[in-house]
TIVEX-236605 format. One record per residue: residue number from 1; residue in three letters; x, y, z of N, C-alpha, C in turn. Coordinates in steps of 0.001 Angstrom, whole numbers. Example, Ala and Ser with C-alpha at 12.3 -4.5 7.8 and 13.67 -1.06 7.14 Angstrom:
# residues 2
PT / 1 / ALA / 13190 / -5690 / 7800 / 12300 / -4500 / 7800 / 13200 / -3300 / 7800;
PT / 2 / SER / 12850 / -2250 / 7080 / 13670 / -1060 / 7140 / 12900 / 30 / 7870;
This chain:
# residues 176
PT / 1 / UNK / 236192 / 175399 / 24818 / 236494 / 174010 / 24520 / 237382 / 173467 / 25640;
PT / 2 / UNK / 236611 / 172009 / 26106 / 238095 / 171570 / 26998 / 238721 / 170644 / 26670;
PT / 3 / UNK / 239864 / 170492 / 27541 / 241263 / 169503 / 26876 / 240511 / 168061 / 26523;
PT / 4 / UNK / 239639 / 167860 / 26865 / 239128 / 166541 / 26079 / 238471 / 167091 / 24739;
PT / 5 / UNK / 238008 / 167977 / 24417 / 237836 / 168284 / 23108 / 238684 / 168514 / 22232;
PT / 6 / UNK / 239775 / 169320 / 22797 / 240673 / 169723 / 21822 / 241750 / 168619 / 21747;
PT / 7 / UNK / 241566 / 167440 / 22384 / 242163 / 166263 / 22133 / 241544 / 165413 / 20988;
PT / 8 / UNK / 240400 / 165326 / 21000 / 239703 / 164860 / 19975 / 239813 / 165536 / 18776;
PT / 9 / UNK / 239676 / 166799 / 18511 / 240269 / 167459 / 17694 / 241414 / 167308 / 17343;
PT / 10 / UNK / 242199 / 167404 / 17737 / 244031 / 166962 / 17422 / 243772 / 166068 / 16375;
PT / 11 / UNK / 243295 / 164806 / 17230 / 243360 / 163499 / 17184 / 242847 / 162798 / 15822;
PT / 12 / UNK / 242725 / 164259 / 14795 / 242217 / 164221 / 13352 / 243196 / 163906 / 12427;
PT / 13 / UNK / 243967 / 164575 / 12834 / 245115 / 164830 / 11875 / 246197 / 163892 / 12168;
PT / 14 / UNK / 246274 / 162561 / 12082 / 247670 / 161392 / 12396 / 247875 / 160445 / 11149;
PT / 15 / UNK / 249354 / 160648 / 11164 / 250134 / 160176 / 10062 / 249601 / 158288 / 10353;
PT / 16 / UNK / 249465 / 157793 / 9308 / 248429 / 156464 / 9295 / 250247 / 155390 / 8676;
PT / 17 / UNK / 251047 / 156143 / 8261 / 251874 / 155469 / 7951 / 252289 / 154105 / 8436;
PT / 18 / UNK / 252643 / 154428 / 9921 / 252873 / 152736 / 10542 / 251511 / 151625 / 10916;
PT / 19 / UNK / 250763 / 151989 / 10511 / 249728 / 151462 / 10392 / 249419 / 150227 / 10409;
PT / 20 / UNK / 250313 / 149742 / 9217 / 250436 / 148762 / 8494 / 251391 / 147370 / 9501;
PT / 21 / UNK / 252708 / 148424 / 9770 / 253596 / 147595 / 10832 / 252528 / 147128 / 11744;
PT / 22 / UNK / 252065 / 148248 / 12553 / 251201 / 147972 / 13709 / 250461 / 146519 / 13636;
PT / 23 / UNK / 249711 / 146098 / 12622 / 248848 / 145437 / 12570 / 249965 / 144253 / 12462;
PT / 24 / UNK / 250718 / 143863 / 11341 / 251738 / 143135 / 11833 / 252269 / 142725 / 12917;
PT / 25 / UNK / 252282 / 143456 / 13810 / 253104 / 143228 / 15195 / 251819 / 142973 / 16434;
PT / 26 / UNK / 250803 / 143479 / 16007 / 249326 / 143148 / 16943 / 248938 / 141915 / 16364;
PT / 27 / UNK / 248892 / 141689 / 15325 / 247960 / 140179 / 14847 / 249190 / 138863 / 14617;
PT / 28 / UNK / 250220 / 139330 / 14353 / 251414 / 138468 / 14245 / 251815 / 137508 / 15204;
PT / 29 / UNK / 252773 / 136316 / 14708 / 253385 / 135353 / 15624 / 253903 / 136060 / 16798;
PT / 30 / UNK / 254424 / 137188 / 16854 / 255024 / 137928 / 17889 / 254533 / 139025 / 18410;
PT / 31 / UNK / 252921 / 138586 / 18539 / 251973 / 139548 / 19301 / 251971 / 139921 / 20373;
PT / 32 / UNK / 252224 / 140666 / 21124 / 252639 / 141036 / 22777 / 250960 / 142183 / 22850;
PT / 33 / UNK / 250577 / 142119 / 24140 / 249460 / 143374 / 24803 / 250074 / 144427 / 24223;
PT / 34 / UNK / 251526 / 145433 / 24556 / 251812 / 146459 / 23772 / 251422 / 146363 / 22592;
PT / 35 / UNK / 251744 / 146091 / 21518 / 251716 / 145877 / 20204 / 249862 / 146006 / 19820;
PT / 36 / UNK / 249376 / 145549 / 20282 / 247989 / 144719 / 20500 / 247158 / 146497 / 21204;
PT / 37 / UNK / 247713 / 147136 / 21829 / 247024 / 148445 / 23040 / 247565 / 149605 / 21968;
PT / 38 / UNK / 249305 / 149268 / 21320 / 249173 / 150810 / 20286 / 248664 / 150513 / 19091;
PT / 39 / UNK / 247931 / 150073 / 19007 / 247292 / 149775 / 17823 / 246069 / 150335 / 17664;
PT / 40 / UNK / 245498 / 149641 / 18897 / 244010 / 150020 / 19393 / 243792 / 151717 / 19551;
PT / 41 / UNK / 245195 / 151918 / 20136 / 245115 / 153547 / 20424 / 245232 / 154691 / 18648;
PT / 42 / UNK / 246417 / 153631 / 18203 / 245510 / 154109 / 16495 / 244636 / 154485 / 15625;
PT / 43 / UNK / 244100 / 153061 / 15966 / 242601 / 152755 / 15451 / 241487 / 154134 / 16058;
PT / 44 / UNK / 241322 / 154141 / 17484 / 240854 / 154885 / 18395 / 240566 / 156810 / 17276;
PT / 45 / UNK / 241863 / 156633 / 17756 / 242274 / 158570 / 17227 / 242106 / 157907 / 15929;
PT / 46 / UNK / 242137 / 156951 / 14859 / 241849 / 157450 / 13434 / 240013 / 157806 / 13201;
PT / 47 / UNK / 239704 / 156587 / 14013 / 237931 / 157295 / 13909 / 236977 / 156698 / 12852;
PT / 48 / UNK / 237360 / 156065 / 12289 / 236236 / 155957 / 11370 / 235360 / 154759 / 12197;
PT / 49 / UNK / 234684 / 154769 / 11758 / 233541 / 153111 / 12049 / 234269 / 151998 / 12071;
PT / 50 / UNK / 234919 / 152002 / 11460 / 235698 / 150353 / 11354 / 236841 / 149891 / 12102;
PT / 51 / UNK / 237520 / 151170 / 12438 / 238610 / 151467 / 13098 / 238840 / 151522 / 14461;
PT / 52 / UNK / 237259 / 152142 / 15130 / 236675 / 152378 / 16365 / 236301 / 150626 / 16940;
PT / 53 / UNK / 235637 / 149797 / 15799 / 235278 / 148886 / 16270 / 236605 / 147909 / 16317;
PT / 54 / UNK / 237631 / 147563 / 15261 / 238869 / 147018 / 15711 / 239728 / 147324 / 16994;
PT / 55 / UNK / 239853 / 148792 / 17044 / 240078 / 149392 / 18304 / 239039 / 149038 / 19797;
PT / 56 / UNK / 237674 / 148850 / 19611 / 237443 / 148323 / 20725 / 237639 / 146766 / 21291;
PT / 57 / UNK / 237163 / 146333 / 19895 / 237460 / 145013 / 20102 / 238918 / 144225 / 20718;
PT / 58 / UNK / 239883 / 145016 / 20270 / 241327 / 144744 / 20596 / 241542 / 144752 / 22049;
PT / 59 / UNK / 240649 / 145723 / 22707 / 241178 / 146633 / 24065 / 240113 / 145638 / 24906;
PT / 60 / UNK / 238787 / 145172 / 24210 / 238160 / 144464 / 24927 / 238621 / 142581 / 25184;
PT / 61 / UNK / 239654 / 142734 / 24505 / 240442 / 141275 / 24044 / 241326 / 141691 / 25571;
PT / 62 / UNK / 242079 / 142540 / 25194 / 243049 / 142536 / 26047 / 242331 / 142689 / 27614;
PT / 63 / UNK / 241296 / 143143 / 27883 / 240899 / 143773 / 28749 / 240325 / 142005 / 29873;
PT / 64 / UNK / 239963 / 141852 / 28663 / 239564 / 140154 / 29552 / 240354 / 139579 / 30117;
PT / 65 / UNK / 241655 / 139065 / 29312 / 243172 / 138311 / 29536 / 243555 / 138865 / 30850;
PT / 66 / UNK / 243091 / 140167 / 31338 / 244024 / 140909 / 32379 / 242866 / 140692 / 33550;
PT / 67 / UNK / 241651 / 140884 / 32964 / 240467 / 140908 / 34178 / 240717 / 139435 / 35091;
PT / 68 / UNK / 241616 / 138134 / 34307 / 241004 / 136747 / 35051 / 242266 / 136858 / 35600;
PT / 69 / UNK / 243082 / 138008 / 35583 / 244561 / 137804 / 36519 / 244702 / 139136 / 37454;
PT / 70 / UNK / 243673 / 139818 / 37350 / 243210 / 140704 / 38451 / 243120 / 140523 / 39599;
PT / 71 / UNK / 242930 / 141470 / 40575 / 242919 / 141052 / 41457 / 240886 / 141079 / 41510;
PT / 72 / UNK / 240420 / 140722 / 42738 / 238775 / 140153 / 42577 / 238120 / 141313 / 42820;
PT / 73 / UNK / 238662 / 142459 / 43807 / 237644 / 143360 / 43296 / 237687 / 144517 / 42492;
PT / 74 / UNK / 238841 / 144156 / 42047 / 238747 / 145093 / 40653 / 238471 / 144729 / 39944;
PT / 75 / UNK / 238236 / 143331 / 39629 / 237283 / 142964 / 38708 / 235937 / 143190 / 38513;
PT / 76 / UNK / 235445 / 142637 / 39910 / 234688 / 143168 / 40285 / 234030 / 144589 / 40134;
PT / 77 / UNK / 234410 / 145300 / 40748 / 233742 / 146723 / 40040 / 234089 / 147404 / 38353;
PT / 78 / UNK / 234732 / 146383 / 37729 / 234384 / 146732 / 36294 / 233491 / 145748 / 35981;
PT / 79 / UNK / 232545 / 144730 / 36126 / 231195 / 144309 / 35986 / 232301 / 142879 / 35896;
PT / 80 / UNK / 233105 / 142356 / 36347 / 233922 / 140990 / 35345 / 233056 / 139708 / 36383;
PT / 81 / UNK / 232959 / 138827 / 36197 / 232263 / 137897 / 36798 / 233064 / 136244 / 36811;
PT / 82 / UNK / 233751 / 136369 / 35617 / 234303 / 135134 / 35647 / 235644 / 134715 / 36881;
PT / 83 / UNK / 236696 / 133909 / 36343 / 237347 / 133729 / 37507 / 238927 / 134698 / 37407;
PT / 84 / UNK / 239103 / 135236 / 39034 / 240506 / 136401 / 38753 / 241268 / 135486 / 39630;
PT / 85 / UNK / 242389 / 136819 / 39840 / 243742 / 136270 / 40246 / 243690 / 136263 / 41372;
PT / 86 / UNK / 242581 / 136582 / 42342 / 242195 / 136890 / 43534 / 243314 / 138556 / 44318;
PT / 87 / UNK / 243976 / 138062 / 45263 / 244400 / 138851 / 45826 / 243703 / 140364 / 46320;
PT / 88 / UNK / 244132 / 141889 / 46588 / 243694 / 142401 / 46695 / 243863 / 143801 / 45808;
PT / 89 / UNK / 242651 / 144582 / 45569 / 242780 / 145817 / 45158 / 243651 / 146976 / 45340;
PT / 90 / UNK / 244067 / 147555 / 44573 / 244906 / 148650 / 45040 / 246143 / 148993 / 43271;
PT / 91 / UNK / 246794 / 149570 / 43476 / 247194 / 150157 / 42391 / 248649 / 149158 / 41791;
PT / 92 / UNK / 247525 / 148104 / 41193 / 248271 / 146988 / 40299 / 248681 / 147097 / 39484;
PT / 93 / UNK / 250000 / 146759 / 38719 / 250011 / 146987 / 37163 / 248509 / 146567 / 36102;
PT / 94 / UNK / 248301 / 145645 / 36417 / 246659 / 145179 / 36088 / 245875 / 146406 / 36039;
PT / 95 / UNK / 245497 / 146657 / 37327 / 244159 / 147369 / 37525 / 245127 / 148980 / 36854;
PT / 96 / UNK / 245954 / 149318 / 36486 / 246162 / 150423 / 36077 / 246012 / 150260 / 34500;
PT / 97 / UNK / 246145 / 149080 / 33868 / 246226 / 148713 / 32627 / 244883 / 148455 / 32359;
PT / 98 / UNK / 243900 / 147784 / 33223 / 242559 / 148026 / 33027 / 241627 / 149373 / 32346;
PT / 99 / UNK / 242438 / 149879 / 33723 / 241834 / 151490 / 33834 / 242069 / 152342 / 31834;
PT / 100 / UNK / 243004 / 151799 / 31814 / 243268 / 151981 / 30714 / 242766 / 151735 / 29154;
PT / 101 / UNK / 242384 / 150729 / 29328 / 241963 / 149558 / 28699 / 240219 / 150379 / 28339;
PT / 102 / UNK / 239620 / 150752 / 29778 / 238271 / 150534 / 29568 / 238379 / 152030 / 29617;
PT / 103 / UNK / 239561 / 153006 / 29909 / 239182 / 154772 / 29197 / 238816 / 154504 / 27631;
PT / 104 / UNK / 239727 / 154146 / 26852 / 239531 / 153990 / 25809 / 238571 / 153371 / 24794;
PT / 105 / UNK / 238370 / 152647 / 25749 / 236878 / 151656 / 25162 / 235517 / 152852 / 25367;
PT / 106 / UNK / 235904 / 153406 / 26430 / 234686 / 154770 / 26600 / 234888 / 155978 / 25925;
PT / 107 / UNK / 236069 / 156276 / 25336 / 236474 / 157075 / 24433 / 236222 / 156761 / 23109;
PT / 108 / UNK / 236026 / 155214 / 22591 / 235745 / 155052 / 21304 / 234036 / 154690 / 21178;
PT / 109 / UNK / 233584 / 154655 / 22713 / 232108 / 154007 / 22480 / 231528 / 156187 / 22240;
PT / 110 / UNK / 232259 / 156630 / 23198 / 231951 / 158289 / 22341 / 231869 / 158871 / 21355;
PT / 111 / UNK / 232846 / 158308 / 20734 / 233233 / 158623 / 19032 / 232376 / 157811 / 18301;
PT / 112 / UNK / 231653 / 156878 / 18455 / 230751 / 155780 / 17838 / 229321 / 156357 / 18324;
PT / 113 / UNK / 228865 / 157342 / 18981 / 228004 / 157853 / 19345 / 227251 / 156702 / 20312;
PT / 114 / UNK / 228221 / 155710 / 21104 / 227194 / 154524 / 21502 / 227281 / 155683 / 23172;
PT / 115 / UNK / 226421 / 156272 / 23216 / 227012 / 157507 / 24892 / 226347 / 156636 / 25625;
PT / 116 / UNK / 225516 / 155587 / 26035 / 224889 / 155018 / 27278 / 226395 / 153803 / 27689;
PT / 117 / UNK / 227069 / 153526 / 26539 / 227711 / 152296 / 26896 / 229431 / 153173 / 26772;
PT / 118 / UNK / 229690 / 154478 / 26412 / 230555 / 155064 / 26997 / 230459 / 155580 / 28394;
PT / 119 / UNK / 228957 / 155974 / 28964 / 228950 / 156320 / 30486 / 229148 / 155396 / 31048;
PT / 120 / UNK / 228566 / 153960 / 30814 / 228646 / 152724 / 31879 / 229968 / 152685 / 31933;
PT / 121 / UNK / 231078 / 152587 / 31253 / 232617 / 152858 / 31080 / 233047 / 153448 / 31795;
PT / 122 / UNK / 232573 / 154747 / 31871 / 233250 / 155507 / 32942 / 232944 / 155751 / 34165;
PT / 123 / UNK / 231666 / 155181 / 34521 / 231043 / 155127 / 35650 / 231557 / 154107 / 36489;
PT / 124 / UNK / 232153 / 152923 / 35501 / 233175 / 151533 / 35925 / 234353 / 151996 / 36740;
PT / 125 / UNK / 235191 / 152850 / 35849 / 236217 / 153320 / 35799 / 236350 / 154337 / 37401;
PT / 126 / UNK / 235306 / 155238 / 37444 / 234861 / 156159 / 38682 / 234933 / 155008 / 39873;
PT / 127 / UNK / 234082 / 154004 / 39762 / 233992 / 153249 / 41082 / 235608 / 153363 / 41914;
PT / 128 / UNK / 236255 / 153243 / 40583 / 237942 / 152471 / 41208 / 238496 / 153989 / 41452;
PT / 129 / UNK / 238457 / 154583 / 40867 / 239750 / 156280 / 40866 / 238306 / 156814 / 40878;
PT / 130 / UNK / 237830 / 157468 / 41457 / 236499 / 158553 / 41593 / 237343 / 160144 / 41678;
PT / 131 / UNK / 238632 / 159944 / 41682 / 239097 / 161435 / 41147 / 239698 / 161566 / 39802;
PT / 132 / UNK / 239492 / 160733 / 39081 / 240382 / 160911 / 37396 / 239338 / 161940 / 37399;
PT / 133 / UNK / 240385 / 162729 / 36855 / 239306 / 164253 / 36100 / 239102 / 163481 / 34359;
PT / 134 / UNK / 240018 / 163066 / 34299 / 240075 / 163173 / 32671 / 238313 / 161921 / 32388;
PT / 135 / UNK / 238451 / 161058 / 33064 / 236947 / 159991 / 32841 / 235957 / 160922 / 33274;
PT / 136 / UNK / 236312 / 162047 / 34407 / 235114 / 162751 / 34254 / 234616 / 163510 / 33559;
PT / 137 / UNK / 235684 / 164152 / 32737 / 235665 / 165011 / 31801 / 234214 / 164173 / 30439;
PT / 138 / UNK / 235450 / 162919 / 30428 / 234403 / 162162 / 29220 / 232911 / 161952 / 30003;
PT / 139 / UNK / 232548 / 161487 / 30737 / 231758 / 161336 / 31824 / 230612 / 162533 / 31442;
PT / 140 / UNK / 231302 / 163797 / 31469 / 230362 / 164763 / 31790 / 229983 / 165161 / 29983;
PT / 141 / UNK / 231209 / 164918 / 29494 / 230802 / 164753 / 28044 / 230060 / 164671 / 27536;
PT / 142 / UNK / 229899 / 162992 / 27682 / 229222 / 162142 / 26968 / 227600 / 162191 / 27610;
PT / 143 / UNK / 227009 / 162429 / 28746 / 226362 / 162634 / 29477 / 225487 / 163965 / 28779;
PT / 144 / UNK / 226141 / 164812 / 28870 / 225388 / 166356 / 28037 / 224873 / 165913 / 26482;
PT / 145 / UNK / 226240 / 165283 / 26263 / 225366 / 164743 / 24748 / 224486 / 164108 / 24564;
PT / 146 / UNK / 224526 / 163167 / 25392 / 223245 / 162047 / 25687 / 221897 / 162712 / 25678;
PT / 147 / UNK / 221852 / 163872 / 26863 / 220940 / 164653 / 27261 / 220290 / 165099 / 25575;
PT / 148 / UNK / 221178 / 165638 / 25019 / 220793 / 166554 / 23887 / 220008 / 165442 / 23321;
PT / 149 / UNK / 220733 / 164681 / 22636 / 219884 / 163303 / 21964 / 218579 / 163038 / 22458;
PT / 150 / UNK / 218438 / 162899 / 23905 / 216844 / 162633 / 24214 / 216033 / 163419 / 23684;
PT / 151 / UNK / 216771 / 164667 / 24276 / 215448 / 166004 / 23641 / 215039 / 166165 / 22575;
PT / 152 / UNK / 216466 / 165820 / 21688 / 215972 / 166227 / 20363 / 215116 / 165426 / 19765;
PT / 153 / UNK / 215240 / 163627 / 20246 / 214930 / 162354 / 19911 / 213075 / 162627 / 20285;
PT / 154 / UNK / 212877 / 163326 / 22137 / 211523 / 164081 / 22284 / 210783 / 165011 / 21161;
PT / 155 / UNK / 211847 / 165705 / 21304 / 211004 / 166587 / 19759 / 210489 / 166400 / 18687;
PT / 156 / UNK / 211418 / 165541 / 18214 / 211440 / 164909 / 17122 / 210038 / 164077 / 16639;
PT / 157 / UNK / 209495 / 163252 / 18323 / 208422 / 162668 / 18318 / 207358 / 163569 / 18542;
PT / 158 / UNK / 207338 / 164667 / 19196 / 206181 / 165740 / 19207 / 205941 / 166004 / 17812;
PT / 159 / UNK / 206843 / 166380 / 17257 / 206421 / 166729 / 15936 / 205713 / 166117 / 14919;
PT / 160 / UNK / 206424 / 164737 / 15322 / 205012 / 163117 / 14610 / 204042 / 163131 / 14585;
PT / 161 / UNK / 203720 / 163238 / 15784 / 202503 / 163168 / 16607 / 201946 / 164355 / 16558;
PT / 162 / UNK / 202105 / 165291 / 16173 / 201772 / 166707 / 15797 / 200836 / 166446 / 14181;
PT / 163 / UNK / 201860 / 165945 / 13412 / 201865 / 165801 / 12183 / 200801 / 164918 / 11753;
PT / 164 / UNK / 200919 / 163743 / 12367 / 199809 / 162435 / 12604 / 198757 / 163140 / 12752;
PT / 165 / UNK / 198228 / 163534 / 13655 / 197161 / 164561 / 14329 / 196148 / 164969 / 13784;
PT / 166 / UNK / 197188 / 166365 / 12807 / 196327 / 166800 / 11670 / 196188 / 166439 / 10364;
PT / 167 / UNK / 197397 / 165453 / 10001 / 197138 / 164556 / 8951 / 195403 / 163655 / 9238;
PT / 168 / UNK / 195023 / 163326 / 10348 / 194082 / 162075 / 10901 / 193003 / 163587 / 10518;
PT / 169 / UNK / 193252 / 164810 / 11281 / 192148 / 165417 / 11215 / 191631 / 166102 / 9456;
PT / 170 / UNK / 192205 / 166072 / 8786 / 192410 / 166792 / 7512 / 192143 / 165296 / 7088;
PT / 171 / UNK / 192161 / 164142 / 7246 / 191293 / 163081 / 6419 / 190284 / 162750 / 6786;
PT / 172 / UNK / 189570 / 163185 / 8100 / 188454 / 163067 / 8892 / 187579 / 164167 / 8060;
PT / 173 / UNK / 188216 / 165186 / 7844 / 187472 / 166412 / 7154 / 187292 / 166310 / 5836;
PT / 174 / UNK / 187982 / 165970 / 5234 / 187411 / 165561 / 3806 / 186324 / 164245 / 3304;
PT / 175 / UNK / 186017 / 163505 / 4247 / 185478 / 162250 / 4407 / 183836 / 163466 / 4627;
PT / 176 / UNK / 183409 / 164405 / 5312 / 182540 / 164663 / 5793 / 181690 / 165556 / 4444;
């Protein structure tokens, strides 16, 4: 198992207690990005369906607000199109909060089994840092799993079509 697994694993067992604050202080008159990012990271490690999608949604909220005060080609190579803060690339509070922003969004599109739109994530993420081990880690992850899914998703259809086959031939034969 590697440290991205046994992170996910951990990441089972968390006291849900402040929970409640959290959401208070993320959706509240006195909403700040912190408040708004540990929340998301909550949501994230609690996992369920509903939780994953508040959690992305939050990070994809925040992730915009920061993309139009970016600098342009870091926007840029996370797919952003609208208008940034111009200036130049390089290791911004922004583009580090990005980076951030869109691990997690590829960490919860993993846990949601969405793996084509967790790789595009990290493949984003690679353009800018092409040495984070840890996005590659998910990267290579999510990627093997993917793999599995086709095959099995292949098989799955051989076997239809297997089934179809001699179902068609076994009603062809009784007709005669």
């Amino acid at each position: 198992m590697n440290i991205l697994e046994e992170q996910l694993d951990a990441e089972r067992d968390i006291d849900f207690a402040p929970l409640v604050q959290l959401k208070r202080e993320a959706y509240g008159d006195s909403a700040t990005p912190d408040s708004a990012f540990e929340l998301a990271m909550v949501l994230i490690k609690e996992g369920s369906p509903s939780a994953l999608e508040e959690g992305v949604s939050l990070l994809e909220m925040l992730s915009v607000g920061l993309l139009e005060t970016a600098p342009q080609e870091t926007a840029r190579q996370l797919g952003y199109t609208g208008r940034t803060g111009g200036g130049r690339s390089g290791d911004t509070e922004e583009e580090r909060l990005l980076l951030h922003y869109y691990y997690f969004i590829a960490l919860a599109k993993y846990k949601q089994k969405e793996l084509s739109s967790s790789i595009a994530c990290c493949k984003k993420i690679l353009k800018l840092k092409p040495n984070n081990h840890q996005v590659q880690s998910l990267l290579s992850l999510a990627s093997r799993k993917n793999e599995e899914e086709l095959i099995k998703t292949g098989i799955l259809a051989g076997i239809a079509t297997t089934a179809l086959g001699i179902g068609i031939l076994v009603l062809k034969g009784r007709k005669k």
